[in-house]
C-alpha positions in Angstrom: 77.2 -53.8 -4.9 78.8 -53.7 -8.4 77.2 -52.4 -11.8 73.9 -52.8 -11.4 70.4 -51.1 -12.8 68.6 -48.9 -10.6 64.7 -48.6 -11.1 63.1 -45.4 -9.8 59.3 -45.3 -9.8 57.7 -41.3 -8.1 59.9 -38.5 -9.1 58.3 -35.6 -6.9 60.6 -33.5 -5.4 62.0 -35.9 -3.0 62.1 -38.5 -5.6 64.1 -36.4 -8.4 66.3 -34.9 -5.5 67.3 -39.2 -4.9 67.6 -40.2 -8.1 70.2 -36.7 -8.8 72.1 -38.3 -5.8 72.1 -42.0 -7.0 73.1 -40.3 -11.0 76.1 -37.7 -9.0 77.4 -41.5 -7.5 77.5 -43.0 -11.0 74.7 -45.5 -10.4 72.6 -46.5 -13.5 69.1 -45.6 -13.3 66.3 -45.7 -15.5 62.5 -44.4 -14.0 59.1 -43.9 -14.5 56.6 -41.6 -13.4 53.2 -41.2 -13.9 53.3 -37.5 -15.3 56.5 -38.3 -17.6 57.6 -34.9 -17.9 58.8 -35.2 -14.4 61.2 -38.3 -15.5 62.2 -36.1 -18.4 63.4 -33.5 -16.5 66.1 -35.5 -15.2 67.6 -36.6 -18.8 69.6 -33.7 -18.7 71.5 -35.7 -15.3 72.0 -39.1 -16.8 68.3 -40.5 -16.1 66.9 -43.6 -18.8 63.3 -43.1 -19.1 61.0 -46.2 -19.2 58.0 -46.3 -21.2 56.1 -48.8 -18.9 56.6 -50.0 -15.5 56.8 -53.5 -16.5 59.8 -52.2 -18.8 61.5 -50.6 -15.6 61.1 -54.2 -14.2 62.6 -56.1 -16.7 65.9 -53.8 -16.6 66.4 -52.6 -13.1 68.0 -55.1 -10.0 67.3 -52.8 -7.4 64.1 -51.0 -7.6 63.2 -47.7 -5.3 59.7 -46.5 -5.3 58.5 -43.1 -3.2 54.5 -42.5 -3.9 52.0 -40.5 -1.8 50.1 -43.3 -0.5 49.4 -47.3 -0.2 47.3 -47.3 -2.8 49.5 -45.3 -5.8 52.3 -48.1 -4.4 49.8 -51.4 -4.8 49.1 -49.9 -8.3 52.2 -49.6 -9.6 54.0 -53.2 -7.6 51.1 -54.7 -10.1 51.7 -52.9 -13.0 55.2 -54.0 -12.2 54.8 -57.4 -11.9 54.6 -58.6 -15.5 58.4 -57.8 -15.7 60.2 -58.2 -12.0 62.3 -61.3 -12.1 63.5 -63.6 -9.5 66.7 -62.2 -7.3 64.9 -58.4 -7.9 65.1 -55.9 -4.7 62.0 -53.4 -4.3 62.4 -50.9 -1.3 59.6 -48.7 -1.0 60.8 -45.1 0.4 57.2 -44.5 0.5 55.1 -43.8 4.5 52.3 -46.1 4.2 51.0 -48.4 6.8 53.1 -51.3 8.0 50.2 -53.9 7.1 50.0 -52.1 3.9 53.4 -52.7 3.6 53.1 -56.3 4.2 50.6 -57.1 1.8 52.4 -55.5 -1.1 55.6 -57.6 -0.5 53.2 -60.8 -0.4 52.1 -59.6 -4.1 56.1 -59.3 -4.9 57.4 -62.4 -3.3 55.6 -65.0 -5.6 58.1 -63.6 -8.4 61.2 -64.7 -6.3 61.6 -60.6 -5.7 62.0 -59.0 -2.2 59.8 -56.0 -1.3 61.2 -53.5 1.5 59.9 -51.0 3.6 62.5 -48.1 3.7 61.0 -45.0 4.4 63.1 -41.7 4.8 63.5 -39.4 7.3 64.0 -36.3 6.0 63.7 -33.4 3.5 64.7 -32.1 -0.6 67.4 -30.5 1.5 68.9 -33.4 3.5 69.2 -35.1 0.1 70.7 -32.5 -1.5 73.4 -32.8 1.5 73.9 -36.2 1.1 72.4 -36.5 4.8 69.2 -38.6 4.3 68.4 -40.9 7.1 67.3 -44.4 5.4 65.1 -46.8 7.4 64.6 -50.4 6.4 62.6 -53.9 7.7 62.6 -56.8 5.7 65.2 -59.6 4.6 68.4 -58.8 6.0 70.4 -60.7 3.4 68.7 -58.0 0.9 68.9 -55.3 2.4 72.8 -56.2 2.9 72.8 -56.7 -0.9 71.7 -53.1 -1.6 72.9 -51.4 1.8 75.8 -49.4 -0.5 73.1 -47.8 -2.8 71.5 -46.8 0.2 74.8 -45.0 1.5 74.8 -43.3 -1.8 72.4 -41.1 -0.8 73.3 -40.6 3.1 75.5 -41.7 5.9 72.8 -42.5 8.2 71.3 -46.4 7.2 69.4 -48.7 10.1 68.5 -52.2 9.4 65.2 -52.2 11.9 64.1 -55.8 11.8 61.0 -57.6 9.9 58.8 -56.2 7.2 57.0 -53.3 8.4 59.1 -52.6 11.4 61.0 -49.5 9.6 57.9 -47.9 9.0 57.1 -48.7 12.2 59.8 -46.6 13.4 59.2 -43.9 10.5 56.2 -43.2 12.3 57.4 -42.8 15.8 60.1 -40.1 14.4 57.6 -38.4 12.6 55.4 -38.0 15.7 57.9 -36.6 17.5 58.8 -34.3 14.8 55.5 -32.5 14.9 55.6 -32.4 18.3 58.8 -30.8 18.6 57.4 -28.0 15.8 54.6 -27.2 17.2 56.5 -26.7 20.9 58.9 -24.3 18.8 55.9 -22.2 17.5 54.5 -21.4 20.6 57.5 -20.8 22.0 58.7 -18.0 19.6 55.6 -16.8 19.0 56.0 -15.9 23.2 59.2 -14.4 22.9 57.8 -12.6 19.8 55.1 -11.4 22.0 57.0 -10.4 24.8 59.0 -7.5 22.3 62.0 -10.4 21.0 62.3 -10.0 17.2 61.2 -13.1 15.7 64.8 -13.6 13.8 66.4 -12.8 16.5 64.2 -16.1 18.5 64.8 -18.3 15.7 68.3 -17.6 15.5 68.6 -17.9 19.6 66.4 -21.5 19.4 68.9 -22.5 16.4 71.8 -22.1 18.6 70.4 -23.5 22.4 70.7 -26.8 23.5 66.9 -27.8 21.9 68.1 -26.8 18.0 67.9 -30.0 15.5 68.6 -30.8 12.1 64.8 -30.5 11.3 64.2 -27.1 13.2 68.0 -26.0 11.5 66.0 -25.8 8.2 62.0 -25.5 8.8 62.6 -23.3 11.8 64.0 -20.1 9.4 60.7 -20.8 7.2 58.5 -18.9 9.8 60.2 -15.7 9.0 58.9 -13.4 6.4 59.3 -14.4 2.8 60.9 -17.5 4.3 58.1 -19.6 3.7 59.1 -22.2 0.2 56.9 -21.6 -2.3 57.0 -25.6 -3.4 56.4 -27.4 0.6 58.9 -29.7 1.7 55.7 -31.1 3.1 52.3 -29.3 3.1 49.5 -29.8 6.2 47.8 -32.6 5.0 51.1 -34.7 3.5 51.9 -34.6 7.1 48.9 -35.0 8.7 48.7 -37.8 6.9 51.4 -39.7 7.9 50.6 -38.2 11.5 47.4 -39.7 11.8 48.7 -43.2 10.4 51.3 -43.0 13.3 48.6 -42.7 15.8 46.2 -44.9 14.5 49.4 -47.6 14.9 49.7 -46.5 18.2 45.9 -46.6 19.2 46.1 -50.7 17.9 49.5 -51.1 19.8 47.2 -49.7 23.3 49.8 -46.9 23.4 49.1 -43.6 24.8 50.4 -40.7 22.8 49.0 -37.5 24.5 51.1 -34.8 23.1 51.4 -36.5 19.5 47.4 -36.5 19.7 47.7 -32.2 20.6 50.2 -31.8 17.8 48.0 -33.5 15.4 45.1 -31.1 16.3 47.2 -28.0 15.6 47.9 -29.5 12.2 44.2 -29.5 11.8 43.7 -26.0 13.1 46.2 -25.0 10.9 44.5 -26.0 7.9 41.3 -24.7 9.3 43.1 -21.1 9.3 43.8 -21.5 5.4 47.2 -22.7 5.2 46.9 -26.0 4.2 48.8 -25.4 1.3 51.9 -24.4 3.1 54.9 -26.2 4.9 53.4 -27.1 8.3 55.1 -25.5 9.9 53.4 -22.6 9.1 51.1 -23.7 12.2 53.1 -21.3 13.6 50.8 -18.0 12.4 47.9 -20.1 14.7 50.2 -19.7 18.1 50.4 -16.2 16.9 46.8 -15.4 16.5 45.8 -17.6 19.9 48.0 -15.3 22.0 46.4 -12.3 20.2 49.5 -11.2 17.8 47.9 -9.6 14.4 
C-alpha cells in the first residue's frame, strides 16, 4: 500500500509497542487514547495526536484499534463514526467475541468502511521482535488492501475467512496456550520437588522437544525476580479471553476438557492472591499443591 494515514485507537502496552513498529517502518500515524498521556508518550517516535476520535476518522485510511473489551470497542467505532468515510479499513486487534465482532462491523459498513477482526497472537516482546502473529476474517479484497501494514509489524499474517472467523481461531490458540502453561508448571514444579534447581528445569524445558516461542519468554518469568513488574497479561486479562474461548466452544457442542482444567487453575491462581501478576504465575499454586513452601 502506498502513503497512507494510519489511525491507532488503545495505546496500552501492546498498543504503543505496534504503533513504535508501524513509526520504525515509516508509516504515518496519528492516535488517540482515552488517557492522552499515553498517545503523548509516543510524540517523541513520530506519533500525531488526535484530539477526538471522529478527528482520527476523518484523517486516517487504515484504522487499527486494540481495547480491553467489546464494549470499550462499540464505544469508540461510534464515537468514530461521525468522521469514517467511504473506502476506510478498521481492523480491530482487540479479543472480543466473534458476534461481537459482527455487530460492530454492521455499525461500520453503512459508511461504505470495512470493519475487521484481526486479533494478535502474541506479547510486548514479539512486537518488539517484529514477530507478531496477525489473524484476520473479513473482506478479503481489504484485507489484501492493508496486508503490507500488517507485515510491518510481523512475518507471520493469515487471512482466516469471514468476519469473526480470526477471532474464532484467536480463541482456539489461546486455549491451548494456557493449557500448555499450566502443563509446564506442574511439570517443573515436580522436577523442583524432586531436588532439580528450578533454573536448571526451565532451562532443560526451553531446550527439549516441548519448548515454544510462548514458554521461550513466560517460561524464565517463574524464576525469582523474573516475574515483570507491568504483566504481559495478568490472570484475569487472560481468563477473560479464556472463558470467551470456551463459552464459543460450549455453543459450537465442542468438548474442551483440559482447556476447562486450565481455566480452573487460572481461577485458583487468583484465589491465591496473584491476580495481579502474569499468569503464569499459576505456577506458585503447583508448588504449594505438592507441598513446596
Amino acid at each position: 500500500m502506498g502513503l497512507m494515514t494510519i489511525g491507532f485507537v488503545g495505546l496500552g502496552s501492546m498498543g504503543q509497542g505496534i504503533v513504535r513498529r508501524l513509526l520504525a517502518a515509516g508509516r504515518d500515524v496519528v492516535g488517540w487514547n482515552r488517557t492522552r498521556a499515553r498517545a503523548e508518550e509516543l510524540v517523541a517516535d513520530g506519533l500525531r495526536v488526535a484530539d477526538s476520535l471522529p478527528e482520527l476518522a476523518r484523517e486516517a485510511d487504515v484504522v487499527f484499534s486494540m481495547l480491553t473489551n467489546a464494549a470499550a470497542v462499540e464505544a469508540v467505532v461510534r464515537d468514530a463514526l461521525p468522521g469514517l468515510a467511504a473506502g476506510t479499513t478498521w481492523l480491530d486487534l482487540s479479543t472480543i467475541a466473534p458476534d461481537e465482532s459482527r455487530a460492530i462491523a454492521a455499525l461500520v459498513e453503512p459508511t461504505g468502511g470495512v470493519f475487521l477482526d484481526a486479533p494478535v497472537s502474541g506479547s510486548p516482546a514479539t512486537v518488539a521482535a517484529g514477530q507478531l502473529s496477525i489473524m484476520v476474517g473479513g473482506d478479503r479484497a481489504a484485507f489484501d488492501a492493508v496486508e503490507p501494514v500488517l507485515l510491518d509489524l510481523g512475518p507471520k499474517v493469515s487471512y482466516l475467512g469471514p468476519q469473526g472467523s480470526a477471532l474464532v481461531m484467536k480463541f482456539a490458540i489461546n486455549l491451548s496456550l494456557v493449557v500448555q502453561g499450566m502443563s509446564f508448571c506442574e511439570s517443573v514444579a515436580m522436577a523442583e520437588k524432586a531436588g532439580i534447581e528450578r533454573e536448571a528445569a526451565v532451562d532443560a524445558v526451553l531446550k527439549s522437544v516441548i519448548a515454544s516461542p510462548m514458554l521461550g519468554y513466560r517460561g524464565p518469568m517463574i524464576l525469582d525476580g523474573r516475574m515483570p513488574e507491568t504483566p504481559f497479561a495478568d490472570v484475569p486479562l487472560q481468563q477473560k479471553d479464556q472463558e470467551l474461548g470456551l463459552r464459543l466452544a460450549q455453543e459450537l457442542g465442542t468438548p474442551l476438557p483440559f482447556a476447562t482444567l486450565a481455566n480452573q487453575f487460572l481461577t485458583a491462581t487468583a484465589a491465591a492472591g496473584l491476580g495481579e501478576q502474569e499468569w503464569i504465575a499459576a505456577y506458585e499454586v503447583f508448588r504449594r499443591l505438592g507441598g513446596s513452601s
